[in-house]
C-alpha positions in Angstrom: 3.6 17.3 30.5 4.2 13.6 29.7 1.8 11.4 26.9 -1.0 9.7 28.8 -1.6 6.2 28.0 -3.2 5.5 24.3 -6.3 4.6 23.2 -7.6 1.5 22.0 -8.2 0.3 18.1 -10.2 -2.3 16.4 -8.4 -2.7 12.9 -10.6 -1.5 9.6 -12.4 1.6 11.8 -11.5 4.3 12.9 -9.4 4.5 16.1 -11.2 5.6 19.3 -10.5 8.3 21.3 -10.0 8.6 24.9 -9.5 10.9 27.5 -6.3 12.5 26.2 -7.3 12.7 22.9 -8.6 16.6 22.7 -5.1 17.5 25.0 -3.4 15.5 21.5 -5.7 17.4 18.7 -5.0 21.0 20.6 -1.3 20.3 21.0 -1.1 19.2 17.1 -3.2 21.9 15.5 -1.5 24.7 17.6 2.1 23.2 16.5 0.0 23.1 12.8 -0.4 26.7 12.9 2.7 27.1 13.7 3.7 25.5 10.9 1.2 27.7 8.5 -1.2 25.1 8.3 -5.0 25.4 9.4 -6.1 22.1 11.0 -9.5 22.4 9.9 -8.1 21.6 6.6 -7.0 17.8 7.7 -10.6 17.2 9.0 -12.1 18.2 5.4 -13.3 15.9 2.3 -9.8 16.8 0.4 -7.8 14.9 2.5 -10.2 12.1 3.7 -8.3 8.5 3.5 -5.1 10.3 3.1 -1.5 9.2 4.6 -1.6 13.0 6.1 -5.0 12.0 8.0 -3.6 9.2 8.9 -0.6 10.4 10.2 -2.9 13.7 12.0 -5.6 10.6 13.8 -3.0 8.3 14.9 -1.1 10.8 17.0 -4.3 12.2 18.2 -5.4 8.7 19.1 -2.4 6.4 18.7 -2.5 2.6 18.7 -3.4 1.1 22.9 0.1 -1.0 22.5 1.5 1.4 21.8 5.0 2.4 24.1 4.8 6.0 25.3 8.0 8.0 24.7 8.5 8.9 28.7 10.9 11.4 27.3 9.2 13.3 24.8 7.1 16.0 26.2 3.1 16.2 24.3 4.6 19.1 23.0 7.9 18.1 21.7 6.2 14.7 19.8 3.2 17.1 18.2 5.6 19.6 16.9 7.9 16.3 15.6 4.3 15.0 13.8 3.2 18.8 12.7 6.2 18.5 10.5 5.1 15.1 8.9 1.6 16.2 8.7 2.7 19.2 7.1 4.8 17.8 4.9 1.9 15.1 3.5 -0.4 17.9 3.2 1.7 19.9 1.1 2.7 16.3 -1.2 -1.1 15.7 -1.5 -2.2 19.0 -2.8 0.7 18.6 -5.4 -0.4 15.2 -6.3 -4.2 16.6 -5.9 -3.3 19.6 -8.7 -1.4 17.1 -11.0 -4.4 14.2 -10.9 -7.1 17.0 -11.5 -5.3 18.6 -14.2 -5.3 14.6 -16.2 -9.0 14.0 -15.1 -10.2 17.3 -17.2 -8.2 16.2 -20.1 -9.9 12.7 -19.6 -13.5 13.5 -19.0 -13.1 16.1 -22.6 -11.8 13.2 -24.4 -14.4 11.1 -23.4 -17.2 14.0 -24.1 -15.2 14.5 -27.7 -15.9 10.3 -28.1 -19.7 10.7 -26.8 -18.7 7.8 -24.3 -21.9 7.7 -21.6 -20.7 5.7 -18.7 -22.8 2.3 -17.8 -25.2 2.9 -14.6 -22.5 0.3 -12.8 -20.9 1.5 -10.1 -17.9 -0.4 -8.2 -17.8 -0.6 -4.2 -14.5 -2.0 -2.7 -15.2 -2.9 1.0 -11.4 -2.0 2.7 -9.5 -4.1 -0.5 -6.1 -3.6 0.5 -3.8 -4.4 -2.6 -2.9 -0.8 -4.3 -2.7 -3.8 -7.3 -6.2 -5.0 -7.1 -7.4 -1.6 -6.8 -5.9 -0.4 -10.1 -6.7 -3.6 -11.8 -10.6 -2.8 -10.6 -10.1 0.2 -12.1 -8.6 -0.7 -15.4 -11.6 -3.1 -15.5 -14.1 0.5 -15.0 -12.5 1.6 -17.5 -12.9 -0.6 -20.1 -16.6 -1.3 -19.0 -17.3 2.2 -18.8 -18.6 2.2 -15.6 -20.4 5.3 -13.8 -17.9 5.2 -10.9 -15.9 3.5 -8.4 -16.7 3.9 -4.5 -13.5 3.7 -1.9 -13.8 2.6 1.3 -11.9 2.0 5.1 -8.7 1.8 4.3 -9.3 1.0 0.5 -6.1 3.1 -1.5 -7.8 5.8 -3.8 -6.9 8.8 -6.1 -4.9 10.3 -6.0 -2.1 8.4 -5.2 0.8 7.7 -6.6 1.2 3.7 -6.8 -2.3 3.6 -7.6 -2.1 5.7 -10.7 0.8 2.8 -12.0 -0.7 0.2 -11.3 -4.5 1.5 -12.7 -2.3 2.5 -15.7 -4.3 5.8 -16.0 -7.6 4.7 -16.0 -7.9 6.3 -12.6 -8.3 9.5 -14.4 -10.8 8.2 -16.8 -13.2 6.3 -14.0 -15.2 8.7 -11.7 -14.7 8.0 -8.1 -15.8 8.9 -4.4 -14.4 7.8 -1.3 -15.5 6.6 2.1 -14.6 6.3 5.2 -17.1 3.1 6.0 -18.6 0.6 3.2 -22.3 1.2 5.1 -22.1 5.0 4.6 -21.3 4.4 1.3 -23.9 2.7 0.6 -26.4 4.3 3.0 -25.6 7.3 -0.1 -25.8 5.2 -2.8 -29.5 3.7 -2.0 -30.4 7.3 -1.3 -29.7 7.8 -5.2 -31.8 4.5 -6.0 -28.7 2.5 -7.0 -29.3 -1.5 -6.3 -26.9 -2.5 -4.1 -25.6 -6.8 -5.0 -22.6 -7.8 -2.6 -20.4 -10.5 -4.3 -19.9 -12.9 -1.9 -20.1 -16.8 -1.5 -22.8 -17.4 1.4 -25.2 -20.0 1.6 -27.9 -17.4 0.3 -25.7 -16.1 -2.7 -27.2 -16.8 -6.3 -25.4 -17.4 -9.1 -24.3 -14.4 -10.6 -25.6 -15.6 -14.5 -28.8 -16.2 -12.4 -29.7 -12.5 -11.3 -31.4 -10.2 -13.3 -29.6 -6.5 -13.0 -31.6 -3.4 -12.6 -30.1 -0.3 -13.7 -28.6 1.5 -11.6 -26.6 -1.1 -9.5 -23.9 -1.2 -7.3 -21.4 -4.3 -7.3 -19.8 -4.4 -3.7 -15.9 -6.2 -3.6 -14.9 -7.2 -0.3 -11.5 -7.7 1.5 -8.6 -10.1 0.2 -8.9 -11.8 3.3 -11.8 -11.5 5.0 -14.9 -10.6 2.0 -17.6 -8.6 2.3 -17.9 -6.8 5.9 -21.0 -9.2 7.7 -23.1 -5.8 8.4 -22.1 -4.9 4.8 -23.8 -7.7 3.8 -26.7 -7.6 5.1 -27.3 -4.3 4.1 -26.9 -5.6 0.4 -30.3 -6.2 -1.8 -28.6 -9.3 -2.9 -25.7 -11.2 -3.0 -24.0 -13.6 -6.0 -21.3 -15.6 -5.8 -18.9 -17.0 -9.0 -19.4 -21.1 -9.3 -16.3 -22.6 -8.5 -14.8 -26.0 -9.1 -11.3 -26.4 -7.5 -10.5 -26.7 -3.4 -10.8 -22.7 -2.9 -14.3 -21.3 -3.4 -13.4 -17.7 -4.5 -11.5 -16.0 -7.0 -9.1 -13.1 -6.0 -11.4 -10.0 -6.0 -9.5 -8.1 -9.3 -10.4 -11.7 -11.2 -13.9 -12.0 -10.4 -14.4 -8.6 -10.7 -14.4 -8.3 -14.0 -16.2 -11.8 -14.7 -19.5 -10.1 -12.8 -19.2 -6.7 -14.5 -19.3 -8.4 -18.3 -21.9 -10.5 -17.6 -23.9 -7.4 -16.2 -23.4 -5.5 -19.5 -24.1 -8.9 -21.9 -27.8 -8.6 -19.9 -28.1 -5.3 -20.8 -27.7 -5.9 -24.6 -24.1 -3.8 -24.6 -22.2 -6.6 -25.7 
């Protein structure tokens, strides 16, 4: 049997399937299981955002450009992917075991200090950079911030790049990943937590100009493109960082932090 045509993709959400798509998932979880691996595993929380996900959707619904292998049987090209799949599975329980092993020695070091994180928590709308990312984090760290929220294609722990760049405050900062900024925070305002996009708009405030209630959530958007547009409008506000030069933003790591301290000087922490 030869690959039918691929499905179509909007980049930043989740590929589509199409009509060939559960012929794809059966052929790659029986050539899984062949391998000693139980599919259902790839579809749970452990190894949501990971490259083994990635690689396990994008054969099941690969990219619409995409040029068929007229040579490759289904089954020949999901046995060739069960390896790869199998192969990041196995890496990212390693890595999993390794990161988890640091966080427990971090979060009794921080019980041993009496350190109580600050009801902030950090939402990163599909930021690209692994180096942004870590610098965020390194900036959660040394605000003591209740967590940091993943989301799209955002890179989170644990991973290896990350955990240079982040210089080990990934195992200090609590964090949760998603695989859409609006579930996220559909969670987050379910827990009461005030939800303030930073973005420059024509409605933005000033961020020295917004009183912050505890909880909040700061949301950091995309290198390129911000804050999602339906992101934003499910925010309770949005501020924006005065500037006075030709561009009108700071690169999300900068302003990050610039927010975050002026957050804590309101609540009397500094």
């Amino acid at each position: 049997e030869q690959e039918p045509s691929p499905a179509s993709h909007v980049l930043g959400t989740p590929r589509e399937g199409d009509s060939s798509s559960p012929l794809r998932a059966r052929a790659l979880d029986e050539a899984l299981r062949r391998l000693g691996e139980n599919p259902e595993d790839i579809l749970s929380d452990m190894f949501q955002g990971t490259p083994a996900k990635r690689a396990y959707m994008s054969y099941v619904n690969p990219r619409a450009n995409r040029t068929p292998n007229n040579v490759e049987t289904m089954e020949e090209s999901a046995a060739r992917t069960a390896k790869q799949v199998s192969f990041l599975m196995r890496e990212h329980r390693a890595t999993l075991a390794d990161y988890l092993r640091n966080v427990d020695a971090a979060r009794q070091e921080q019980e041993s200090l009496g350190l109580e994180p600050h009801p902030i928590t950090l939402v990163l709308d599909n930021v690209r950079s692994v180096y942004n990312v870590g610098s965020i984090f390194r900036t959660g760290e040394t605000a003591r911030v209740k967590e940091v929220v993943t989301c799209g294609f955002t890179p989170h722990p644990p991973h290896e790049k990350l955990s240079k760049t982040a210089l080990s405050a990934i195992e200090f900062v609590p964090s949760r990943h998603f695989e859409t900024t609006a579930e996220a925070i559909r969670v987050l305002k379910s827990e009461g937590v005030h939800i303030i996009g930073m973005e420059t708009t024509s409605r933005s405030k000033s961020y020295v100009r917004l009183s912050y209630p505890q909880p909040c959530a700061l949301v950091l958007g995309n290198e390129l493109t911000g804050i999602c547009t339906q992101v934003m409008q499910d925010c309770d506000e949005l501020v924006e960082i005065p500037t006075f030069g030709v561009k009108n933003s700071l690169n999300v790591a900068s302003a990050c932090p610039v927010v975050v301290f002026e957050v804590l000087r309101q609540w009397g922490k500094m």
